[in-house]
ROGURO-614180 format. One record per residue (C-alpha): residue in three letters; x, y, z. Coordinates in steps of 0.1 Angstrom, whole numbers, plus 2048, in hexadecimal, padded with zeros to 3 digits. Layout:
N
ALAXYZ ...
END
This chain:
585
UNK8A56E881B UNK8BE6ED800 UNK8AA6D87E6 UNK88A6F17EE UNK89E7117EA UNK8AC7027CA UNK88C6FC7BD UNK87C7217C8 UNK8A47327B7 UNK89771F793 UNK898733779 UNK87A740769 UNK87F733748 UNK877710756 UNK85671D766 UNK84572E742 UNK82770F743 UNK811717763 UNK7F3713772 UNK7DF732768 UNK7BD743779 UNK7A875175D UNK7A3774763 UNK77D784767 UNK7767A6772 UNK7577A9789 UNK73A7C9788 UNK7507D57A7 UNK7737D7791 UNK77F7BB7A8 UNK79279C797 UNK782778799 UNK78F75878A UNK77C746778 UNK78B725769 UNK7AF71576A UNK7C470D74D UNK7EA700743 UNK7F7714725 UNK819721718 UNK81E746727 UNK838760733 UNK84375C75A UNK829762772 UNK82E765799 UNK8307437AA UNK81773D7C6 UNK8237377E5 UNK82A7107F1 UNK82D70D812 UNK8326E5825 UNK8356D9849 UNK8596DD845 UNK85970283A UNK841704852 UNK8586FC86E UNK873712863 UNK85E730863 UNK853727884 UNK875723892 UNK87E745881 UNK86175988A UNK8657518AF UNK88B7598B3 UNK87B7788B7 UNK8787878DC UNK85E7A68DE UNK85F7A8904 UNK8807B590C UNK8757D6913 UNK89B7E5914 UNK8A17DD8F5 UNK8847EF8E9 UNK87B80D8FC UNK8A28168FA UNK89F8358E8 UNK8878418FB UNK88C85991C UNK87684D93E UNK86386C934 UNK85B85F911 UNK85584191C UNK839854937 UNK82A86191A UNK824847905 UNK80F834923 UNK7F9850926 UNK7F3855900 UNK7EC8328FF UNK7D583391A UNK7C484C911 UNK7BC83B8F2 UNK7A981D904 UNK78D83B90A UNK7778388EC UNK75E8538F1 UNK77C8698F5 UNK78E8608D8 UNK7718588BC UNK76987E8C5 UNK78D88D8C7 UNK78B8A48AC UNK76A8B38B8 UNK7778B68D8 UNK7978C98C9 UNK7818E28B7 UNK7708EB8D6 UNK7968ED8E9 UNK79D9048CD UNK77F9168D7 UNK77991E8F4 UNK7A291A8FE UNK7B19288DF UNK7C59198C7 UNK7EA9218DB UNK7DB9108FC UNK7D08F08E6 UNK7ED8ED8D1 UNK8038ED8ED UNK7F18D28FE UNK7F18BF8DC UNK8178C48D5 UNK8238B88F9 UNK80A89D8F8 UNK7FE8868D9 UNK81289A8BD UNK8338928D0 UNK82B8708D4 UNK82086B8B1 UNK83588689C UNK85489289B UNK8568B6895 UNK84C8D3884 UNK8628D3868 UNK8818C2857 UNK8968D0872 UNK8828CA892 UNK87D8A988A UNK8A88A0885 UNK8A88938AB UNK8928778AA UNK8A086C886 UNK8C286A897 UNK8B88598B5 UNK8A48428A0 UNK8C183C88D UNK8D88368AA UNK8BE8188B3 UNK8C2808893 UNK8A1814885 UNK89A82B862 UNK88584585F UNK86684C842 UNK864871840 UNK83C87D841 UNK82E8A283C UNK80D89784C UNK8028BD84C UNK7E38B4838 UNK7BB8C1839 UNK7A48A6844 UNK78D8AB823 UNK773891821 UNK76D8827FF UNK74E87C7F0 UNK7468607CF UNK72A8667BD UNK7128787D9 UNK7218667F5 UNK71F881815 UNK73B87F830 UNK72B86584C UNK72886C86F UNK73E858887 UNK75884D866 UNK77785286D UNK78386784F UNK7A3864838 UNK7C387B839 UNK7BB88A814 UNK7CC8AA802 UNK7B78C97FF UNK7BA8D17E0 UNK7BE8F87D6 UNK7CC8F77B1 UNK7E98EC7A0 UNK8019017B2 UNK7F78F17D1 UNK7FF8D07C4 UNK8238E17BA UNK8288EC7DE UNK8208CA7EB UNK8388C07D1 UNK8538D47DD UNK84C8CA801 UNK8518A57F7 UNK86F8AE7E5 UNK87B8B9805 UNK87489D816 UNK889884801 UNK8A689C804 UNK8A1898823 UNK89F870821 UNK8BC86E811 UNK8D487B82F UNK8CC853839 UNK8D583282F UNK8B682381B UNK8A4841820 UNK881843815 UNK86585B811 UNK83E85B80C UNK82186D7F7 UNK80086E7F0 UNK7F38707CE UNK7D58887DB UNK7F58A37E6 UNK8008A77C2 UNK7DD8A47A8 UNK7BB8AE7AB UNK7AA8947C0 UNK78C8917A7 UNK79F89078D UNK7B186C79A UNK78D8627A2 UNK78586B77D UNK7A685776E UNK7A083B784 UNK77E839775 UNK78B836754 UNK7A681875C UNK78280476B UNK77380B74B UNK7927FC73A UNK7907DA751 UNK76D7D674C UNK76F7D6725 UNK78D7BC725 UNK7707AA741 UNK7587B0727 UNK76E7A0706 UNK76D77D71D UNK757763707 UNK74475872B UNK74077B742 UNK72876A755 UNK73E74C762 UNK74E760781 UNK75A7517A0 UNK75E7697C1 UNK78675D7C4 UNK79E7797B1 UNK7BD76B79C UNK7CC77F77B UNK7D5769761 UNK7B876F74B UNK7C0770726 UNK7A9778705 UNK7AC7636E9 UNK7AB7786C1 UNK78A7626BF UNK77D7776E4 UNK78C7956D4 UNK77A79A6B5 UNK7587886C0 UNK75479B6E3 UNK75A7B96CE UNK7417AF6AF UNK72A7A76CC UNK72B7CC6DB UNK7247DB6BD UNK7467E56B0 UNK7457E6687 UNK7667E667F UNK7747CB665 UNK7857AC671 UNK7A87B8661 UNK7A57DC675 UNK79C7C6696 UNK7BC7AC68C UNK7D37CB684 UNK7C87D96AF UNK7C97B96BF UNK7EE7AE6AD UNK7FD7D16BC UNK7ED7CA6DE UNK7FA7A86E1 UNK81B7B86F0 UNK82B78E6F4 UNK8217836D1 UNK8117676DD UNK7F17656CD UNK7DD7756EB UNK7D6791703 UNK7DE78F728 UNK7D27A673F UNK7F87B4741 UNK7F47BA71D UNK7D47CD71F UNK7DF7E6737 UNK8017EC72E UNK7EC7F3709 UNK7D180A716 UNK7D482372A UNK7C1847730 UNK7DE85E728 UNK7E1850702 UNK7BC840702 UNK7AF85D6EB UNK7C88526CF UNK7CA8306D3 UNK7C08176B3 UNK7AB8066CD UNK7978256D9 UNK7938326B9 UNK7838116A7 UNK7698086CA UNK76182D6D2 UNK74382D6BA UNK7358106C9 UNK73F8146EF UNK7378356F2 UNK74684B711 UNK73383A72D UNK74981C721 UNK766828718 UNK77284D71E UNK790861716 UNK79B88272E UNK7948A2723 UNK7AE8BC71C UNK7B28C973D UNK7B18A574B UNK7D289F732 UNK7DF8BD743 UNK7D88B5767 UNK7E789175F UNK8068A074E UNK80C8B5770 UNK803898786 UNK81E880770 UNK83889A76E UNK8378A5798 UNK83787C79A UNK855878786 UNK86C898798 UNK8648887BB UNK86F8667AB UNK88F87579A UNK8978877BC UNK8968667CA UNK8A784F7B6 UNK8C686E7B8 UNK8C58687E0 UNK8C08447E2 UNK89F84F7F0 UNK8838327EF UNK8628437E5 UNK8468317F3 UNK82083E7E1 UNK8068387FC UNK7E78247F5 UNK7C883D7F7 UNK7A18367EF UNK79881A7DB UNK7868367C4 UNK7AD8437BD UNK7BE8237C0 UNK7BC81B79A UNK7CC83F792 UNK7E38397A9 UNK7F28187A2 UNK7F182377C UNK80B83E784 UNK81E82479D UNK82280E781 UNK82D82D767 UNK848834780 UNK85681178D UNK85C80A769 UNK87282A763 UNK88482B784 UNK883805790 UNK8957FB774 UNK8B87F778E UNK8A97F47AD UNK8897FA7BF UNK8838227C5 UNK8618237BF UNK8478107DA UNK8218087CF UNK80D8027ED UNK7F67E87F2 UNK7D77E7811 UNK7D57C1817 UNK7AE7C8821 UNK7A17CC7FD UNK7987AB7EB UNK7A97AD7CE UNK7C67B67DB UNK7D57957D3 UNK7CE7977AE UNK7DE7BA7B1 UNK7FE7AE7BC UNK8007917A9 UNK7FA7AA787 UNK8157BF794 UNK82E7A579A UNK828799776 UNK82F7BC766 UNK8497C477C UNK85C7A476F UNK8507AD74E UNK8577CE74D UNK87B7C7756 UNK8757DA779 UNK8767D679C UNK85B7CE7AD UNK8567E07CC UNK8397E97E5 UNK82C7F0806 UNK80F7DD819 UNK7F87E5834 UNK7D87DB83B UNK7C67FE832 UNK7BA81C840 UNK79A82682E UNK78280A83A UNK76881E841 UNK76383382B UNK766819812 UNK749803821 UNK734822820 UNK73982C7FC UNK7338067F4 UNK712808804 UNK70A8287F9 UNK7138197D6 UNK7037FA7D8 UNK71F7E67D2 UNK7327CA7E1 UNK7467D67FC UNK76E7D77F1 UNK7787CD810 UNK77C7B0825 UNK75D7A983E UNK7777A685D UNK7987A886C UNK79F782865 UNK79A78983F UNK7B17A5843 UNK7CE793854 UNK7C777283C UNK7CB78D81E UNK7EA79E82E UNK80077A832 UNK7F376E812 UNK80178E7FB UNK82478E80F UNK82A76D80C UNK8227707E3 UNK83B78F7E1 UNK8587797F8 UNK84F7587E2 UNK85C76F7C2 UNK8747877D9 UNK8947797BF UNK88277679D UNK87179A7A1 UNK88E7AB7B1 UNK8767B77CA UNK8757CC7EA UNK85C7CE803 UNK8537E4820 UNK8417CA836 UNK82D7EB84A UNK8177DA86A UNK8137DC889 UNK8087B588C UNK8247A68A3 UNK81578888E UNK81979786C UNK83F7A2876 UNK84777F882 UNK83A76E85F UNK84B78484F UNK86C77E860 UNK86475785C UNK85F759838 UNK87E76F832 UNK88F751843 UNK87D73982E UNK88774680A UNK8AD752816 UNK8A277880F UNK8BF78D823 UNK8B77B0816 UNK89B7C2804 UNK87C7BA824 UNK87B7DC838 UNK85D7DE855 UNK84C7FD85F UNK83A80D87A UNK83082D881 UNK844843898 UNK83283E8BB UNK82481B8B6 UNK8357F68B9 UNK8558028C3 UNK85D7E48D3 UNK8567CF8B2 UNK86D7EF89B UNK8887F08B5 UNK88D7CB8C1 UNK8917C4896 UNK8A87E4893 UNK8BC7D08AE UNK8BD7AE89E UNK8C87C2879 UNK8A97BD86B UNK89F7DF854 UNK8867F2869 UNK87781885E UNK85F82B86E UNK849841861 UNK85086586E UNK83587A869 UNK83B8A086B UNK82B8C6868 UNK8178E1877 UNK8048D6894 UNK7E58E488D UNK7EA8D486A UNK7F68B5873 UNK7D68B088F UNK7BE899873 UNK7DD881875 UNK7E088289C UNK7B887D89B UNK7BD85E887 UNK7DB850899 UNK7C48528BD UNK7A78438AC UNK7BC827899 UNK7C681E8BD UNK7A78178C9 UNK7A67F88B2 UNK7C57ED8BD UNK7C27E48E0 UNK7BE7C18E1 UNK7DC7C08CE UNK7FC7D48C8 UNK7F17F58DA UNK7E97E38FD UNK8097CF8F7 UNK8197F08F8 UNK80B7FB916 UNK8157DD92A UNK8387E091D UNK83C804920 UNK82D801945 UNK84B7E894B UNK8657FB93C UNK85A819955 UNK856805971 UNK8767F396B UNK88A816966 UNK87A826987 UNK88380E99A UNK8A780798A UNK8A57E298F UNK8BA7D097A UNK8A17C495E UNK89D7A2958 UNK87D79393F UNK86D775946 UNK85D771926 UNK84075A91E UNK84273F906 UNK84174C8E3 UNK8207448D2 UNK8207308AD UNK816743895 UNK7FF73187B UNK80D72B858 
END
């Protein structure tokens, strides 16, 4: 045991030759290896090694934990609480009735009025779920959370349940659409600015405190759509500078690296005229390490859409490329970004001034680019002591992997920490219907096995390079599998602080407050706002549950039936539990 943890505590100094995946970028943007080689580099994450021994002690860790002692878990919770929960749940297990919830809240509003239907609403599903109106209403359920060991994630969920179109794409019947931001003009995005801003004050009344946003609340949704565009175009020509484009394998890795020979041939080959000494002069500034080549770090730490219109780069390929290749924004686009970077920045200030962790949530794969693009402008300002800033990653798309393992690398780089959150996604389908409508390969894993393979795979990279990166992690599931791997692996590598799991308010408490108990850092997510604003979210959260109930959500039901059961009759509650099952490392 000590020899193992010895060997993973080894400095990075005595790690620079490694095994390294050549990158390749698919038609789809998506990362693929496609050969192996051993040459001098800078660090690079370590993949994870786990033996029959490790395998053991995660085991043995994972199932310390007990999940069935409903006491423990429901003990924040008043019998009527408790009463209310079981009947939401229930409620859930109707399908027709849920997949058609919002229609059927429409037609409340209706032909009941909206005072009649809100009422319902608030007493029901939206205190279950939420908790509160504003700042204020919602103080009682942070404290009691609090008094149970557990955190709160502040969330102004009022938002309009816009559906998006890409490219001629029409909003589907039956899909279950996305919480996005309506956008009304730059002054809206200010106010939703000010509202976050409100929120972290707020978070910061709490120890490890932390607050969300969306990226769609504070720019012009098209406009991230449009800049996310852009960064593709940038990985496709570093795909295209590879000296074989057509040697691509379906596995994603990011160590790809072009060669000065790659450089100025894939360049000559496109059409680009300028002389060798002008294409030396760009490719010796990009080659940020000095080291005779260009890594995929390199690229896009070199190019990027906010100085693309004056970079040496652009300005020697634009004649050639053209602007279906390579594009630069518009004036008002540099405007938009400015706003978008600068309302980015003054949440991230405000939370690194209240020890606020500031967690930017994952949205459409068509925004995701943009999106990671300003993550990574911010880590590196504001990560630079310890992690305020969050990326978040959904463990559902396939290159997910490749994702994290770029982000590790420039985090280390970059002399940041690397923090993030991961979940398994929320946009699924939409995502398989714009990837049809596209004709594309679908971004997303073909079932729930992929998923869960995906989700273990990317948290046991981060926790395999928790020291080196000076990482933290928000570990958000609702998989009593997930949370117990987790738990194992934090055992495994001798990681004490940094892991936090979260759950939304409403769902898993006996996973969030059975870990509150044991010490462990537990949040949840407590959404907030308006009623009638906040009824797209409570929509979601009925129809998420539907898909749940062969898992956590009919878990819940059992427990929370015993809890009630076990307080009406005020028997003295003893658990017989079953034997815990073995997870699968």
């Amino acid at each position: 045991r000590s020899a193992r943890l010895l060997q993973r505590a080894a400095s990075p100094a005595t790690r620079v030759l490694r095994l390294r995946g050549v990158l390749s970028l698919q038609n789809n943007g998506c990362f693929a290896v496609r050969s192996m080689s051993t040459e001098p580099s800078v660090w690079k994450p370590i993949e994870p090694d786990v033996d029959e021994a490790d395998r053991a002690e995660i085991n043995a860790a994972a199932n310390a934990l007990n999940f069935e002692d409903t006491e423990i878990a429901y003990r924040m919770k008043t019998t009527k609480q408790i009463l209310l929960g079981w009947a939401v749940f229930k409620i859930c297990t109707f399908k027709p009735l849920v997949q058609n919830a919002g229609t059927l809240v429409k037609m409340s509003e209706t032909f009941l009025g909206k005072k009649f239907t809100y009422g319902v609403l608030r007493s029901t599903f939206f205190a279950h779920f939420c908790a509160g109106v504003d700042a204020e209403d919602i103080l009682p359920t942070i404290n009691a959370l609090k008094a149970a060991g557990v955190g709160s994630i502040l969330d102004y969920a009022a938002e309009a349940d816009v559906p998006i179109t890409q490219e001629g794409l029409e909003p589907t019947d039956g899909i279950i659409s996305a919480r996005v931001y309506e956008y009304d003009g730059e002054h809206k995005c200010d106010q939703n600015a000010e509202t976050s801003l409100q929120a972290i004050e707020a978070a910061g009344r709490q120890e490890d405190g932390f607050a969300a946003v969306k990226l769609t609340a504070l720019g012009r949704p098209e406009f991230l759509t449009r800049m996310s565009v852009m960064l593709g175009q940038i990985r496709m020509i570093f795909r295209s500078l590879d000296k074989r484009p057509e040697a691509v394998l379906p596995e994603a890795d990011f160590g790809n690296v072009i060669s000065w020979l790659e450089f100025k041939n894939g360049l000559k080959r496109q059409g680009v005229t300028a002389t060798e000494t002008e294409m030396r002069r760009v490719f010796e500034m990009m080659d940020i390490d000095q080291n005779g080549v260009l890594e995929y770090s390199n690229w896009i730490e070199s190019l990027s859409p906010e100085t693309m219109h004056t970079h040496p780069f652009y300005l020697m390929v634009a004649p050639a490329f053209g602007a279906d290749r390579l594009s630069v924004m518009t004036d008002k686009e540099q405007t938009e970004l400015q706003n978008l970077i600068g309302r980015t920045r003054k949440l991230a200030a405000q939370a690194a001034k209240h020890k606020v962790k500031l967690m930017i949530d994952a949205e459409q794969t068509y925004f995701q680019p943009a999106i990671d693009h300003v993550v990574a402008l911010l880590q590196a300002q504001y990560n630079k002591e310890e992690p305020v800033i969050f990326n978040t990653f959904q463990c559902y798309c396939k290159d997910t992997y490749a994702r994290v393992q770029i982000d590790l690398e420039r985090s280390y780089r970059g002399g940041y920490c690397f923090a993030a959150k991961i979940v398994r996604g929320a946009y699924m389908f939409q995502e398989r219907a714009l990837a049809r409508e596209e004709g594309r390969p679908d971004p997303i894993f073909p079932n729930i096995e992929g998923t869960n393979r995906s989700y273990h795979d990317v948290l046991e990279l981060i926790l395999a390079n928790f020291q080196e990166t000076r990482a933290a992690i928000m570990v958000a599931s609702h998989n009593e599998r997930s949370v117990r791997r987790a738990v194992g692996l934090m055992h495994l590598y001798g990681i004490s602080h940094g892991v936090f799991f979260g759950q939304l308010l409403g769902m898993c408490d006996f996973i969030s407050l059975t870990l509150g108990a044991m010490g462990y850092k537990v949040m949840k997510y407590v959404p907030y706002g308006p009623v009638d604003e906040v009824l797209p979210y409570l929509v979601r959260r009925a129809q998420e549950n539907t898909d749940m109930l062969t898992g956590g959500a009919a878990k819940e039901r059992r427990l929370l039936r015993r809890e009630l059961l076990r307080r009406l009759t005020s028997r003295s509650h003893t658990t017989n539990n079953p034997p815990l099952h073995q997870i699968q490392t």
